[in-house]
VEXLUMDREN-484605 format. One record per atom (N, C-alpha, C): x, y, z; atom name. Coordinates in steps of 0.05 Angstrom, whole numbers, plus 5000, padded with zeros to 4 digits. Example, Ala and Ser with C-alpha at 12.3 -4.5 7.8 and 13.67 -1.06 7.14 Angstrom:
// residues 2
px/py/pz/atom
5264/4886/5156/N
5246/4910/5156/CA
5264/4934/5156/C
5257/4955/5142/N
5273/4979/5143/CA
5258/5001/5157/C
***
This chain:
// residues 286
px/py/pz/atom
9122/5680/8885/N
9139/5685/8861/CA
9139/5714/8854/C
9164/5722/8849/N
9164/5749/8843/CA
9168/5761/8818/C
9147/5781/8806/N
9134/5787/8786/CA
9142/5763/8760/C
9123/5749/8771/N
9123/5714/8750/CA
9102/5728/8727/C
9094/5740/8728/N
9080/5754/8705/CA
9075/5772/8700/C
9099/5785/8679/N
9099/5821/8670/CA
9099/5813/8639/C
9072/5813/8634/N
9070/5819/8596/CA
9065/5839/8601/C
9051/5850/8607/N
9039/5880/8602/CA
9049/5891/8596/C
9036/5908/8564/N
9049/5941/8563/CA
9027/5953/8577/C
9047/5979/8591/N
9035/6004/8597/CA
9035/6021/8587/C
9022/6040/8595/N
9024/6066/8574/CA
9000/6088/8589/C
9002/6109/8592/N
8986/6128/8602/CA
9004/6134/8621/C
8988/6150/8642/N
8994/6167/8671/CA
8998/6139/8693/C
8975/6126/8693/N
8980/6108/8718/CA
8975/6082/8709/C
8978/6062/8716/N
8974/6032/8715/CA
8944/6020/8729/C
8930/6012/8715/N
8898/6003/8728/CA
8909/5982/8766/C
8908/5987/8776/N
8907/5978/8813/CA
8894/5951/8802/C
8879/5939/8781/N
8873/5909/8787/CA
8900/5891/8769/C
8916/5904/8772/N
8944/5880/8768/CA
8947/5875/8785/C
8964/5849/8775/N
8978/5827/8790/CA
8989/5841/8816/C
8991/5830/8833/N
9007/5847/8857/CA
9027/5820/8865/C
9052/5837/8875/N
9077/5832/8878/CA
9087/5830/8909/C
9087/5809/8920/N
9091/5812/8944/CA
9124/5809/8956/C
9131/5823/8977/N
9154/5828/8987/CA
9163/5821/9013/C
9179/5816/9026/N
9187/5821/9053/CA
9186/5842/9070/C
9196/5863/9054/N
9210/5889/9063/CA
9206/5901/9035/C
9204/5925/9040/N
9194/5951/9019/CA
9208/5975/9033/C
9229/5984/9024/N
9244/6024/9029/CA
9234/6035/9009/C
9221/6054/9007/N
9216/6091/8990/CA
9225/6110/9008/C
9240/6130/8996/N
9241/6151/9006/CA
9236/6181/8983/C
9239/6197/8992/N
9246/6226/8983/CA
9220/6227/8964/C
9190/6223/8969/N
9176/6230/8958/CA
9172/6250/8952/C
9173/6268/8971/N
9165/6301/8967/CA
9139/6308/8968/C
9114/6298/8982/N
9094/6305/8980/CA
9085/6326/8987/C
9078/6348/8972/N
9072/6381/8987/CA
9082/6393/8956/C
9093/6380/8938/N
9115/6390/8920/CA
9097/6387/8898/C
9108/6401/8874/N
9093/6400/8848/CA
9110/6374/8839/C
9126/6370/8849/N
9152/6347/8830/CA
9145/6323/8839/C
9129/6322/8856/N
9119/6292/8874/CA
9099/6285/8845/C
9119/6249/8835/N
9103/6233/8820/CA
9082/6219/8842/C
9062/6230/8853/N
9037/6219/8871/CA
9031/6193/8855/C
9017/6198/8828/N
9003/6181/8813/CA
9023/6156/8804/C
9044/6158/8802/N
9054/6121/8800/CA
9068/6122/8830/C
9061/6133/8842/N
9072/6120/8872/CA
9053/6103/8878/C
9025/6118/8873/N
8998/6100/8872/CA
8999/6072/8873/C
9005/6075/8844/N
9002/6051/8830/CA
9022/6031/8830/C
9048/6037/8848/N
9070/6016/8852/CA
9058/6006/8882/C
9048/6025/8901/N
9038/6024/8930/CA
9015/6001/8920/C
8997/6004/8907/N
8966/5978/8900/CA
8979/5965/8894/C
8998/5958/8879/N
9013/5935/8871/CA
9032/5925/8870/C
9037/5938/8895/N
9063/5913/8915/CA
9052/5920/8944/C
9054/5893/8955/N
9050/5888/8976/CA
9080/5884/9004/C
9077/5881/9030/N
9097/5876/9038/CA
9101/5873/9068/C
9114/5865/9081/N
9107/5853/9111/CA
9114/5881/9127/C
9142/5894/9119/N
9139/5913/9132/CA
9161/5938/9114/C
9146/5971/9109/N
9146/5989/9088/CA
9161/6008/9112/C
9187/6011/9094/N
9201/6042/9106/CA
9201/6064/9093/C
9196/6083/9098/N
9192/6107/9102/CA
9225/6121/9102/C
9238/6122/9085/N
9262/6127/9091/CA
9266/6159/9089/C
9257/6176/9095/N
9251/6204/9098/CA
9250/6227/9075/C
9245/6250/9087/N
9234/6268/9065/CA
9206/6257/9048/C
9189/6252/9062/N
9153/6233/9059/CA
9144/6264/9053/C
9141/6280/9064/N
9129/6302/9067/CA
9156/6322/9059/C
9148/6349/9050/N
9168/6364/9054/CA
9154/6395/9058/C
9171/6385/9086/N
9164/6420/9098/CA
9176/6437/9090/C
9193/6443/9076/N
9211/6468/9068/CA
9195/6485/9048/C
9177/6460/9022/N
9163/6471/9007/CA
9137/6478/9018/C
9130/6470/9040/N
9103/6469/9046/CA
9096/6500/9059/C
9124/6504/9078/N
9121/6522/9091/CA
9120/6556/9080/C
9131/6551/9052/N
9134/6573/9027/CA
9102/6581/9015/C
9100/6555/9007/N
9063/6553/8998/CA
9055/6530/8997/C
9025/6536/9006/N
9009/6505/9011/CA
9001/6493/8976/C
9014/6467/8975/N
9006/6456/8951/CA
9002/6425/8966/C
8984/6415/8965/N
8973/6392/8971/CA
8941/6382/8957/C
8945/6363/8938/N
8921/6361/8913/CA
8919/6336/8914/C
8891/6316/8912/N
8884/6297/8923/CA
8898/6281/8915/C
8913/6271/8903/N
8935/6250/8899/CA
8954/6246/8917/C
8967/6276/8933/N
8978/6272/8955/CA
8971/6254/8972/C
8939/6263/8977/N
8927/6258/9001/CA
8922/6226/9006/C
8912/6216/8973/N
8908/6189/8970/CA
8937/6178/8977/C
8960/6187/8982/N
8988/6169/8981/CA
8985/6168/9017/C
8982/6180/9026/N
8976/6187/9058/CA
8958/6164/9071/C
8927/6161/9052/N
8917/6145/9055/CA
8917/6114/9054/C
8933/6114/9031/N
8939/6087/9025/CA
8965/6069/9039/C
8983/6091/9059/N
8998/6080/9075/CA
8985/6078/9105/C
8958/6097/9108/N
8954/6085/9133/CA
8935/6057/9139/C
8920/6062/9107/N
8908/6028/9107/CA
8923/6000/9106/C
8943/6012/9090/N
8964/5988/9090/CA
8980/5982/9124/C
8973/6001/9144/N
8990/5997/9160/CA
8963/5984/9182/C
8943/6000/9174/N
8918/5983/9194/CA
8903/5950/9181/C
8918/5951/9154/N
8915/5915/9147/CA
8934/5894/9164/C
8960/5914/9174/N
8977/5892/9190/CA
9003/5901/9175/C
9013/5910/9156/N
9044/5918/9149/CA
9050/5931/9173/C
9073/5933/9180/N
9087/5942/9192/CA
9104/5971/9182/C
9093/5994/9191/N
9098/6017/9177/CA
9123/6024/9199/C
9148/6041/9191/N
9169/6052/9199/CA
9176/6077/9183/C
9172/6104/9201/N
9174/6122/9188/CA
9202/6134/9201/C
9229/6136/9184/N
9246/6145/9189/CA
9258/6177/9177/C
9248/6205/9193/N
9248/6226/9176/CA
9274/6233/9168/C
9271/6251/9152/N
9301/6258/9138/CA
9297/6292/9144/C
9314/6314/9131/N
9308/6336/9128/CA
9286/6354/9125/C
9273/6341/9098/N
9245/6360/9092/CA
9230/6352/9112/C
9230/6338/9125/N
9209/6335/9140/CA
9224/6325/9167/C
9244/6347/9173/N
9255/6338/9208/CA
9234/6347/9231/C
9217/6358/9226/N
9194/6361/9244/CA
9187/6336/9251/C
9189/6324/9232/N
9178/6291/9253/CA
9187/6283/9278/C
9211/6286/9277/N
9240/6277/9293/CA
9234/6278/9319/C
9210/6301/9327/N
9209/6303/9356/CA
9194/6278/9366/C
9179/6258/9347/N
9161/6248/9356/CA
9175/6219/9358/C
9206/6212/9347/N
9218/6192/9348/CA
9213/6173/9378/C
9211/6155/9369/N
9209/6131/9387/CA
9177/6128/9405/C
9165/6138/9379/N
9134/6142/9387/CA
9115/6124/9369/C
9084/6119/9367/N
9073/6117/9340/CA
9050/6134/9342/C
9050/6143/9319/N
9032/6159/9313/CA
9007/6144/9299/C
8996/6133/9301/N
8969/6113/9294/CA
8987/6082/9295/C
8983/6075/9280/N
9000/6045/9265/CA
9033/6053/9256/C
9036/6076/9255/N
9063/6080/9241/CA
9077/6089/9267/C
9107/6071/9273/N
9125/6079/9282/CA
9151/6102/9271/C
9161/6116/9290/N
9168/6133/9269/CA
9197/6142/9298/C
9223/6132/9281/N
9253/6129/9289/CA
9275/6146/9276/C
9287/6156/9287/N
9306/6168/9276/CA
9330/6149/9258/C
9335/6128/9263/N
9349/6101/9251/CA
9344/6080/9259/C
9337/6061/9247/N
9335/6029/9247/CA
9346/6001/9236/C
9359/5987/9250/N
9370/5963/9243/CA
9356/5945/9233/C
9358/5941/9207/N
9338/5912/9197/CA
9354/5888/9196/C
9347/5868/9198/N
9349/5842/9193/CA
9346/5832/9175/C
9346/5827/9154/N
9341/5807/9125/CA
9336/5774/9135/C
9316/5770/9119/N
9321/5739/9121/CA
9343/5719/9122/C
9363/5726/9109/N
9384/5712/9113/CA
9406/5722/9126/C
9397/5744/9149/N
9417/5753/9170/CA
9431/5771/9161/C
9428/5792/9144/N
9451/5814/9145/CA
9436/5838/9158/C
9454/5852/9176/N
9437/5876/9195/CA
9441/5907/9171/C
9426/5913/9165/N
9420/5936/9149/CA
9420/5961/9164/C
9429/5977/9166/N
9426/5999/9183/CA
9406/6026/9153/C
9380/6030/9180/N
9371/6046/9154/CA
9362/6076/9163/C
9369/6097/9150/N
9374/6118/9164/CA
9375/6145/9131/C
9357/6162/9145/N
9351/6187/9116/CA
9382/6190/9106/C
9396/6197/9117/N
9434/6207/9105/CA
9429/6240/9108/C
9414/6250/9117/N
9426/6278/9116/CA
9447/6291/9128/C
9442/6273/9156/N
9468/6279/9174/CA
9495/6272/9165/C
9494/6263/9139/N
9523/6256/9141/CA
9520/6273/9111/C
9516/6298/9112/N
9508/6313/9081/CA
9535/6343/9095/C
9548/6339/9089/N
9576/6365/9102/CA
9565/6394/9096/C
9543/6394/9064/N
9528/6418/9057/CA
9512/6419/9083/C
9490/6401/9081/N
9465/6415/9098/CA
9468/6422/9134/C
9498/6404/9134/N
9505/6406/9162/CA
9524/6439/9171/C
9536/6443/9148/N
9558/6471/9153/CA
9547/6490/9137/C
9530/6488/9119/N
9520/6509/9105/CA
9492/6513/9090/C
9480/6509/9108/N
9442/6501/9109/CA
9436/6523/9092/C
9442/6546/9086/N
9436/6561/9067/CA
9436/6557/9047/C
9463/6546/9040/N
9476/6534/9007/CA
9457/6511/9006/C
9442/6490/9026/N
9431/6473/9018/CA
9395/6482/9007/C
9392/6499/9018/N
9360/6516/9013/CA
9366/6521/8985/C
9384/6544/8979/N
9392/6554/8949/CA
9390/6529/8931/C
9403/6504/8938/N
9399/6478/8915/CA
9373/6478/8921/C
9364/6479/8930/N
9340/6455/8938/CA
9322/6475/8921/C
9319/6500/8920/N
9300/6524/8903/CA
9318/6515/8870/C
9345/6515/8866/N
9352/6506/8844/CA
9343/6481/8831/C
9341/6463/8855/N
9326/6439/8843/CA
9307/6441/8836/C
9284/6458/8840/N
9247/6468/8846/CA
9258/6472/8805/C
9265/6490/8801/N
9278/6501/8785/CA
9274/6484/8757/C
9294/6465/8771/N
9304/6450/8737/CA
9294/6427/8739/C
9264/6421/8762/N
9252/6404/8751/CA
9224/6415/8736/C
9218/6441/8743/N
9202/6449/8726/CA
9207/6452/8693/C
9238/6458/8694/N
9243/6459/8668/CA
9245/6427/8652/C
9244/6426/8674/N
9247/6382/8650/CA
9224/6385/8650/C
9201/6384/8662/N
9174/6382/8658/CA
9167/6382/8629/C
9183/6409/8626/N
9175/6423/8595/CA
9191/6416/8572/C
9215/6410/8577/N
9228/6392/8558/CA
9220/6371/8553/C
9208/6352/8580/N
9199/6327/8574/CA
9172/6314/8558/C
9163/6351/8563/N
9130/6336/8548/CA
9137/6346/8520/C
9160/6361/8506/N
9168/6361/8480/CA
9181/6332/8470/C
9194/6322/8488/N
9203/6295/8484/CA
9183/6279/8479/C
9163/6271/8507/N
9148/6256/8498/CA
9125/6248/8473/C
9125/6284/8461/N
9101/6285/8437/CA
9125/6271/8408/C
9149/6280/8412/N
9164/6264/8390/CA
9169/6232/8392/C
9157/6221/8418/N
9162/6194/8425/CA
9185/6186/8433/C
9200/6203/8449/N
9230/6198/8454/CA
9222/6196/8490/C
9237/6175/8497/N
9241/6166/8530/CA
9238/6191/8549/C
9235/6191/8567/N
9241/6214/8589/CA
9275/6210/8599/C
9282/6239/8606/N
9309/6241/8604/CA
9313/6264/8622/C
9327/6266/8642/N
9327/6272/8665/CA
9356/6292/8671/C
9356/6314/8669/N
9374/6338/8664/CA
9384/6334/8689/C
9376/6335/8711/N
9390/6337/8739/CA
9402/6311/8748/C
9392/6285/8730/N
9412/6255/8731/CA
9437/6269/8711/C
9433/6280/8688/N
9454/6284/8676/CA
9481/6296/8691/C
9464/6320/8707/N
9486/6341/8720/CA
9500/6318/8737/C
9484/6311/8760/N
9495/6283/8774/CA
9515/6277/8765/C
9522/6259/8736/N
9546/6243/8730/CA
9558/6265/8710/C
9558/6279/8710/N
9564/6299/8690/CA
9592/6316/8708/C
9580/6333/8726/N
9592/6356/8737/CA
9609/6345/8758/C
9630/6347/8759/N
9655/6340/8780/CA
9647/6342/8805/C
9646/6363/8815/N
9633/6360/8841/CA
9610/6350/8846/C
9591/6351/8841/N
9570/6338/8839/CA
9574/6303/8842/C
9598/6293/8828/N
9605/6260/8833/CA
9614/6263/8856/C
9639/6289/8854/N
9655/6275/8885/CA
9633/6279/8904/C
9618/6296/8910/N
9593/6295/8926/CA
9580/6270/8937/C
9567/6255/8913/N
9557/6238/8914/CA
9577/6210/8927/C
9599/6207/8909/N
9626/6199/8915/CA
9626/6193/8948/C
9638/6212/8957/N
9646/6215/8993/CA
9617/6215/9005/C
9590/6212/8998/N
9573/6208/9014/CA
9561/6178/9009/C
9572/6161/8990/N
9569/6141/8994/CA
9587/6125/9014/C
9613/6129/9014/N
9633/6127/9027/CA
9632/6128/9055/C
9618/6146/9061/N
9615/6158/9088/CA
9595/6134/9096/C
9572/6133/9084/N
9547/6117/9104/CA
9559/6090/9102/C
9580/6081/9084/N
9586/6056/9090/CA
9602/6052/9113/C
9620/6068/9112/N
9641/6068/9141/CA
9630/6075/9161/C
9606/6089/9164/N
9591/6090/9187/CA
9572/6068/9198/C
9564/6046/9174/N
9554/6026/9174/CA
9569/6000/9191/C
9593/6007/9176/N
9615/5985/9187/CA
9627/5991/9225/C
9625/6020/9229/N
9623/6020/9250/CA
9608/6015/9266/C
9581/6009/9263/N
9559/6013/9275/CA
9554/5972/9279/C
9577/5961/9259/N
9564/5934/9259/CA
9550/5916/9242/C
9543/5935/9216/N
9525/5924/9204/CA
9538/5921/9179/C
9520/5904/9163/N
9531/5890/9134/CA
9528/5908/9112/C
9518/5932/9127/N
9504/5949/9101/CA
9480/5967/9122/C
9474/5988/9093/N
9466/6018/9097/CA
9442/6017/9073/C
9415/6026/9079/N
9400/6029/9068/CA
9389/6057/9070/C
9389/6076/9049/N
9388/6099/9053/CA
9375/6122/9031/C
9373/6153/9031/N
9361/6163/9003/CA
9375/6187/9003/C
9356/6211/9001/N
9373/6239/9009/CA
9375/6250/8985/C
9402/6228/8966/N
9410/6245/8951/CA
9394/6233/8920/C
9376/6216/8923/N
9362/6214/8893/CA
9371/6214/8878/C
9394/6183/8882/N
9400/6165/8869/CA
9404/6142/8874/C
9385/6127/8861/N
9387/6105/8861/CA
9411/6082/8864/C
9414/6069/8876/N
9436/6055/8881/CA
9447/6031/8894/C
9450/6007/8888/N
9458/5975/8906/CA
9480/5968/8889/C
9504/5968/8912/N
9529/5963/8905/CA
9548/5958/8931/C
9567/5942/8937/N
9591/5938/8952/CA
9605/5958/8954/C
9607/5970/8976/N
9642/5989/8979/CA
9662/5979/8993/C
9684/5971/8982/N
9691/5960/9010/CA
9680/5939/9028/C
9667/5921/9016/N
9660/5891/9027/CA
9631/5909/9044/C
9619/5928/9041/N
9596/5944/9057/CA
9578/5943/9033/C
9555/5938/9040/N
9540/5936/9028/CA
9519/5963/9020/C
9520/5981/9004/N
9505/6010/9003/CA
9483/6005/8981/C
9454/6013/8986/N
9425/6011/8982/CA
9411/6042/8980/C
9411/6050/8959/N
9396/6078/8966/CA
9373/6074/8949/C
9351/6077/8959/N
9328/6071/8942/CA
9315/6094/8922/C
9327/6125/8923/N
9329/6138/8900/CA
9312/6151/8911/C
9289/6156/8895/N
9265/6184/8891/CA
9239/6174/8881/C
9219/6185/8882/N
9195/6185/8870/CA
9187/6214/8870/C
9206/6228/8859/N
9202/6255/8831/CA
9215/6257/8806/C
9232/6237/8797/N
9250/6227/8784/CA
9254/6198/8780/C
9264/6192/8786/N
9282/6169/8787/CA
9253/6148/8788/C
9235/6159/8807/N
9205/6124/8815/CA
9225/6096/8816/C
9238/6099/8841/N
9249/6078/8849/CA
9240/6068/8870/C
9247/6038/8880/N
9249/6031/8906/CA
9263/6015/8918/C
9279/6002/8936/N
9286/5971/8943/CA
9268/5963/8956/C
9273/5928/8956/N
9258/5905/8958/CA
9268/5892/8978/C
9259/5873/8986/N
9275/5842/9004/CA
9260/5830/8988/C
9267/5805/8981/N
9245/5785/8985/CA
9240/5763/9006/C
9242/5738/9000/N
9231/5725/9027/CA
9256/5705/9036/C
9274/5708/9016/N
9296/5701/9014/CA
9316/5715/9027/C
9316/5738/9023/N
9338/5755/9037/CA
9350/5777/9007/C
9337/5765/8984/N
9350/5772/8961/CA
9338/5808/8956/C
9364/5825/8956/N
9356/5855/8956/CA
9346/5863/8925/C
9331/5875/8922/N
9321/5892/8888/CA
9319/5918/8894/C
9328/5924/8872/N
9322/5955/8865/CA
9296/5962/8838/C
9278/5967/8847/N
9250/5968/8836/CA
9253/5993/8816/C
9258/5997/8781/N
9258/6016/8767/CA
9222/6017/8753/C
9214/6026/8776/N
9183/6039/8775/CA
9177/6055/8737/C
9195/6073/8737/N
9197/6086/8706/CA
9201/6074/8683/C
9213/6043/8685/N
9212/6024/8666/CA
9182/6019/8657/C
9164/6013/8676/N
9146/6006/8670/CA
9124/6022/8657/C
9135/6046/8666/N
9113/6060/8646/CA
9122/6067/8606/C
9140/6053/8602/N
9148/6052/8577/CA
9158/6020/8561/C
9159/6004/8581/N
9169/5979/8561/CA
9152/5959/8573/C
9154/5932/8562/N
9145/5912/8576/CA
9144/5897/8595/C
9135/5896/8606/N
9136/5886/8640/CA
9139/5857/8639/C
9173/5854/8641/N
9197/5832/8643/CA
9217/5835/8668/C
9218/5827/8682/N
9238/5813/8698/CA
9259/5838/8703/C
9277/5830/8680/N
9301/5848/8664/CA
9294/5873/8678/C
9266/5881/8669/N
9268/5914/8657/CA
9260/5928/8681/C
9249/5914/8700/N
9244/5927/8728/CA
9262/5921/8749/C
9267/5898/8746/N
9284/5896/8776/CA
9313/5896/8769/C
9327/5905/8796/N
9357/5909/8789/CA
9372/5891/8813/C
9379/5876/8815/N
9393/5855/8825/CA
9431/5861/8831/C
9435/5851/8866/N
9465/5861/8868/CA
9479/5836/8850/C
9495/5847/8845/N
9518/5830/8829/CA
9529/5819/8847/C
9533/5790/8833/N
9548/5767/8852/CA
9572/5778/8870/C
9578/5776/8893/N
9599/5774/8912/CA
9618/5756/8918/C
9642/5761/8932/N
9651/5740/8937/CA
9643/5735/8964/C
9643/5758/8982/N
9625/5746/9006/CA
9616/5775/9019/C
9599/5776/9039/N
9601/5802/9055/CA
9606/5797/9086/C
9608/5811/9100/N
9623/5810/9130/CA
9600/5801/9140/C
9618/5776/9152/N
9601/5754/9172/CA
9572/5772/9196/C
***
């Protein structure tokens, strides 16, 4: 049964590891950022102890070399997230590490494993009830990082940027008791290009999906969260854990979730308030 019991309020930095644990089929995170000051380590923690799952993707950008390679920041929370995926992969999960950008150094090692963890440049999943998922970082299909890798560095230091500055807005927020509130989600739906951006790269991994065969695209990159139909295609982005503390789910059913990790550290742990569920269809491609 899946989270058949969320009374709990939370409240603090992390959630105590002897809760209930939540078991899954299939588990996607991506775009952690570990190396980064903006990496939420500590409720990755605590979503990682308390969900379980047959087999955990890695949907890329785990590590990020871009920041790493500027200056070494790695502080034992990192290290514990590192740890806690390779025990989970030597209990028997099935680990799949699929890299993205910050961390394309992996890439050379594709179609290899590196302990317990396999590690692919893209992978076809299966769901329990038969839809083939194609799951893959999305950078390649990013027109910035592909024609103008400079312009994509410049954001990416812009992003460094204005998450430090929410930092500091947010802990003014939080001393007034007001929600966390997320300036670079704002820009997101805010700034015109920034939608069409987002816009044509959803677009894209679905038609690439549909070419490829499959019922759907599970994917990250751009850290935002997202399960919705395009075009009878089914698109899954499991968001961020520097922001957003998202993830998707399977369950044993075949039934997809979108896991809002940041709910829980402010309301009551209900059904409603964490999981996000696709809206009924009329069908998806056989």
């Amino acid at each position: 049964m899946i989270y058949s019991s969320l009374s709990q309020r939370v409240s603090g930095s992390a959630v105590s590891a002897a809760d209930e644990h939540y078991h899954f089929r299939t588990i996607w995170i991506s775009d952690i950022h570990l190396g980064t000051a903006g990496c939420q380590a500590y409720y990755l923690l605590d979503f990682l102890r308390t969900h379980e799952a047959r087999t955990l993707y890695l949907v890329g950008d785990i590590l990020d070399g871009w920041q790493l390679k500027k200056s070494w920041y790695w502080p034992q929370a990192h290290n514990d997230v590192v740890q806690k995926i390779l025990r989970s992969a030597r209990k028997g999960t099935k680990v799949v590490y699929v890299p993205g950008n910050h961390d394309e150094l992996v890439r050379q090692f594709a179609g290899l494993h590196l302990g317990e963890i396999a590690i692919s440049d893209e992978v076809i999943h299966t769901t329990a009830d038969g839809k083939r998922l194609w799951v893959v970082h999305g950078d390649l299909f990013d027109s910035v990082l592909q024609h103008a890798r400079w312009l994509a560095h410049l954001g990416d230091w812009m992003y460094t940027i204005l998450l430090k500055l929410n930092r500091w807005f947010n802990a003014v927020r939080q001393r007034r008791g007001l929600p966390y509130w997320s300036m670079s989600q704002y820009l997101k739906h805010k700034v015109k290009n920034a939608v069409n951006f987002i816009s044509d790269f959803e677009h894209m991994m679905t038609e690439e999906a549909r070419r490829r065969g499959c019922d759907g695209v599970v994917c990250g990159h751009i850290h935002k969260a997202e399960m919705r139909e395009i075009n009878g295609v089914l698109y899954c982005n499991d968001g961020d854990w520097v922001e957003s503390l998202t993830a998707l789910a399977e369950d044993f059913d075949g039934k997809l979730h979108l896991i809002h990790w940041r709910n829980r550290l402010s309301s009551p742990m209900n059904l409603g308030g964490i999981l996000e569920e696709l809206p009924a269809a009329d069908s998806l491609p056989a």
